[in-house]
Wavefront OBJ file of the C-alpha trace (Angstrom):
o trace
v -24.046 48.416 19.262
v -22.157 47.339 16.380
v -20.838 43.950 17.883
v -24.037 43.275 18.631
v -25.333 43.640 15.486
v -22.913 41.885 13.176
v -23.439 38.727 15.425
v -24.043 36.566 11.806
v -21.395 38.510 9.826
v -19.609 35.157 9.450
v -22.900 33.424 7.929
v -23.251 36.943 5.415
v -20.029 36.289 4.310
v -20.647 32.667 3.634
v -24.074 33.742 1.519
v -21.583 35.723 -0.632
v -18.737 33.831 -1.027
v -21.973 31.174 -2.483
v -19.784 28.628 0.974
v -22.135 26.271 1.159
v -19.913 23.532 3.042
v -19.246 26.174 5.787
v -22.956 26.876 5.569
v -24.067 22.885 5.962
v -21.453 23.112 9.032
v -23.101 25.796 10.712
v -26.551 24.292 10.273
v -24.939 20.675 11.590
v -24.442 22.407 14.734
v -28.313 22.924 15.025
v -29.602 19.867 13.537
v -27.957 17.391 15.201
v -26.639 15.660 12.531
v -26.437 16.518 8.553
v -28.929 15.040 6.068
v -29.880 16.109 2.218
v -32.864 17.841 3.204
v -31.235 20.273 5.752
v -28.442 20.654 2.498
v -31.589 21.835 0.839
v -32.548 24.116 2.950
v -29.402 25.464 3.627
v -29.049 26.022 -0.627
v -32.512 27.264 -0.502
v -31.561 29.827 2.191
v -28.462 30.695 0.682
v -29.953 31.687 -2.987
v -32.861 33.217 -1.096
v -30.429 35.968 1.367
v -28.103 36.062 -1.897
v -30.988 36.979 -4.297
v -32.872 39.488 -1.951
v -29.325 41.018 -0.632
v -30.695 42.180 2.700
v -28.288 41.278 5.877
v -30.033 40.220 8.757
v -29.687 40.761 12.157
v -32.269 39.603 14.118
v -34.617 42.451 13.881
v -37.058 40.956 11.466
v -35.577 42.795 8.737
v -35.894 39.069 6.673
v -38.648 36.941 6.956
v -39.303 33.099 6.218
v -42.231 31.194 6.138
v -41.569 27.937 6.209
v -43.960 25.071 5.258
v -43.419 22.151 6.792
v -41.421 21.284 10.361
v -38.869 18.762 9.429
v -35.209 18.823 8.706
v -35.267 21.504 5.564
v -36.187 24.067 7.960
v -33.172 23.734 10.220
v -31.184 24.930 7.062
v -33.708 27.921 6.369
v -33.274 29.098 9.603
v -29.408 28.683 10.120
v -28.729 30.547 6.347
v -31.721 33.159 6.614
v -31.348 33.945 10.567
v -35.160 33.608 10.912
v -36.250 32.232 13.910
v -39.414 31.566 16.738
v -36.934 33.509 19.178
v -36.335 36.542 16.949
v -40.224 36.447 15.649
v -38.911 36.529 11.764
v -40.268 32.804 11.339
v -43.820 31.741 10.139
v -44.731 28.408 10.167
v -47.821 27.237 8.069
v -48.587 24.064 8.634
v -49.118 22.665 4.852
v -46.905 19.881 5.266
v -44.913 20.882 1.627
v -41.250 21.200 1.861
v -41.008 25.002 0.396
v -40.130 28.138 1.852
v -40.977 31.662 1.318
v -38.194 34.286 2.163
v -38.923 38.213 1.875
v -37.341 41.215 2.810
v -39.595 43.957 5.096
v -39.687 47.161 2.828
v -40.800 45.741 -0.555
v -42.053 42.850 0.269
v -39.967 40.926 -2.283
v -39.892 37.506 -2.063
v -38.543 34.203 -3.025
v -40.778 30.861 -2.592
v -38.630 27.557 -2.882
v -40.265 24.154 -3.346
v -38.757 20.903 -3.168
v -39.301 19.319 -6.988
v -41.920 16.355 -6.264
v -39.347 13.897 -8.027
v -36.476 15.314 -6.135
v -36.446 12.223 -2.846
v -37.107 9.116 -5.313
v -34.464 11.009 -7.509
v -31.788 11.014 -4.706
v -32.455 7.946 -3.246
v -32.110 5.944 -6.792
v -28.543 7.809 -6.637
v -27.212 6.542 -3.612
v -29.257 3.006 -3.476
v -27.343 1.926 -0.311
v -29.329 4.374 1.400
v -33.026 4.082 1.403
v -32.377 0.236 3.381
v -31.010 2.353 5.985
v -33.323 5.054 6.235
v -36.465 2.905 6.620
v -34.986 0.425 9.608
v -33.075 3.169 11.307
v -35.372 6.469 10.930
v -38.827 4.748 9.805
v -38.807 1.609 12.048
v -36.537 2.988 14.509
v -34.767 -0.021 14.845
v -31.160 -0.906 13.798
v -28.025 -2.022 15.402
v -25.200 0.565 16.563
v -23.076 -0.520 13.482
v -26.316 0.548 11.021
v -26.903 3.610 12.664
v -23.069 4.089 12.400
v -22.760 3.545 8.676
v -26.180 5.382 8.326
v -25.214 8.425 9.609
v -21.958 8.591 7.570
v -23.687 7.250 4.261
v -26.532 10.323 5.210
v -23.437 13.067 6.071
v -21.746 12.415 2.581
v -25.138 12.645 0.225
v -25.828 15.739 2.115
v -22.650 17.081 1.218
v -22.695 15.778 -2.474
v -25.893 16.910 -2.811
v -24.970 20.408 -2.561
v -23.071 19.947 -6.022
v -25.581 19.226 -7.782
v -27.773 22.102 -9.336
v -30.161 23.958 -7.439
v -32.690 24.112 -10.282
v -33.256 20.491 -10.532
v -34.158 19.871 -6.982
v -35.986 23.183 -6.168
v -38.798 25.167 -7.942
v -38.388 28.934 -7.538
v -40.930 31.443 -7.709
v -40.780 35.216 -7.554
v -43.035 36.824 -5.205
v -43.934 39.796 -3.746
v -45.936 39.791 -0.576
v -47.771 41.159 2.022
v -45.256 40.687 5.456
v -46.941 40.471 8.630
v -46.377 43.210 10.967
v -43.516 43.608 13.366
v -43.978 41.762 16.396
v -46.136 43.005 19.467
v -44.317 43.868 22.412
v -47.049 43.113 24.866
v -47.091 43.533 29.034
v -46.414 40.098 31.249
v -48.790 38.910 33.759
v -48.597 36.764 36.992
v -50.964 33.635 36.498
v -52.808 34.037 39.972
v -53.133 30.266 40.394
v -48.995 29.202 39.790
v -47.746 32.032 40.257
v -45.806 31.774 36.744
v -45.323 35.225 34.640
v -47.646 34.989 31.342
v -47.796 37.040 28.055
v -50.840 39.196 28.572
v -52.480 37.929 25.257
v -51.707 34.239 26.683
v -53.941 34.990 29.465
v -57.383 33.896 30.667
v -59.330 36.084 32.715
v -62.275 34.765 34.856
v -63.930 35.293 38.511
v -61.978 37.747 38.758
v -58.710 35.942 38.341
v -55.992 35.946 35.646
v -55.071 32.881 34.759
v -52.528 30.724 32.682
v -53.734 28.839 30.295
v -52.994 25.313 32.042
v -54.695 26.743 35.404
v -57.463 27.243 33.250
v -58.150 23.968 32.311
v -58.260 26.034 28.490
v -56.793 24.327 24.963
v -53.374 24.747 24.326
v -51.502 24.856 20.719
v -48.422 22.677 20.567
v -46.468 22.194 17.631
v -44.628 19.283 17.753
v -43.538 16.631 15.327
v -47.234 15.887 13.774
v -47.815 19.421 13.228
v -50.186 21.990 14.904
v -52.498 20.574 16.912
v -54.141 21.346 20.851
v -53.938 20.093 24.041
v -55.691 20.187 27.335
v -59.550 20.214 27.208
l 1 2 3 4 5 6 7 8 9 10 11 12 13 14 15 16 17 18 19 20 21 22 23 24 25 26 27 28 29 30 31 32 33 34 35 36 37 38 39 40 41 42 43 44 45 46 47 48 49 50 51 52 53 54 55 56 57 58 59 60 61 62 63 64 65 66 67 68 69 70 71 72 73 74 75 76 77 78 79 80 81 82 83 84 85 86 87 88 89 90 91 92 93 94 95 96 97 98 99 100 101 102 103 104 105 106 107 108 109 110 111 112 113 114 115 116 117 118 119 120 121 122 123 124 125 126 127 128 129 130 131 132 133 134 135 136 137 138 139 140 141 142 143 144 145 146 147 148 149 150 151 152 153 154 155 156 157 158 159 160 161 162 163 164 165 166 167 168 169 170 171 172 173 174 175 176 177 178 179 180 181 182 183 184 185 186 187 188 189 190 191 192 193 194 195 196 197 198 199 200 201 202 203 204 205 206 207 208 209 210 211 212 213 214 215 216 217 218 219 220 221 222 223 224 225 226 227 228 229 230 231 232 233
């Protein structure tokens, strides 16, 4: 039991030793890649778990709500250790880069937004890099060699932007909220069309017959890169 449940005791003991380098590592290994926006949300996770002072272990004992789906929220969920997979991440789809974390219990709360200034800000630091950004991210274009340079220009502003203070690129507001409810543990199903086991509240019932979702010809929600939107009929 107590392996199990001091499975981020390395990441705790980066949020108090303020390590954000070995944080921005750890959060490399999910992203892909480092940029400055998953450096702010690994800073905005950091001072969020370090404020509220409430380890996490995967039992929804922290939760995030996160506001947009792009590379901030990689860092959020590395630092915090709020995820889709452990049910302590909400995602509302408002398309601001911000981030609400809480701790179950009180309800208090920390909401971090990006300063509206903060991307012209950084990019007038490190000129060389907007160029890059638009023909290799934006366009999607670029020879080996750009990409290249592009990811190394990218990897060292993330890391230099974790010097500078947190205050200037993030707003901070105290909160206390309202947290959801633990997760429902809910029976499965077997979708009598495919055959495929189904989350009872995922189901369709009809003639009869339980049915998936996609057997049932019925809208889907996807999230994927434009945000939250359906598909199917």
């Amino acid at each position: 039991m107590h392996e199990h449940a001091h499975g981020r005791q390395h990441i705790e003991a980066m949020i108090r030793n303020q390590d954000l380098e070995g944080l921005l590592e750890q959060a490399e290994t999910l992203h892909g890649h480092l940029c400055p926006f998953v450096s702010l949300g690994v800073k905005a996770g950091q001072y969020a778990m370090e404020y509220l002072h409430r380890a996490n272990t995967g039992m929804e004992e922290v939760v995030a709500i996160v506001e947009c789906n792009n590379c901030f929220t990689d860092g959020i969920q590395v630092v915090t250790g709020c995820t889709f997979g452990n049910n302590a991440l909400i995602f509302k789809d408002l398309g601001k880069t911000a981030v609400t974390v809480a701790r179950r219990g009180d309800g208090q709360a920390l909401r971090l937004i990006v300063r509206p200034g903060y991307r012209a800000g950084m990019l007038a630091r490190y000129p060389a890099a907007e160029p890059l950004f638009q023909k290799i991210v934006v366009e999607r274009q670029g020879t080996p060699e750009e990409l290249h340079r592009f990811h190394h220009l990218w990897a060292a502003i993330a890391r230099r932007e974790l010097q500078t203070p947190l205050k200037e690129q993030l707003h901070i507001q105290h909160l206390t909220i309202t947290i959801p409810a633990y997760a429902r543990i809910v029976d499965s199903l077997i979708c009598d069309a495919c055959g495929e086991q189904i989350m009872a509240t995922r189901s369709v019932e009809g003639n009869g017959r339980t049915l998936c979702r996609v057997c049932a010809g019925a809208r889907v929600p996807v999230l994927n890169g434009q945000g939250i939107g359906h598909e199917g009929l």
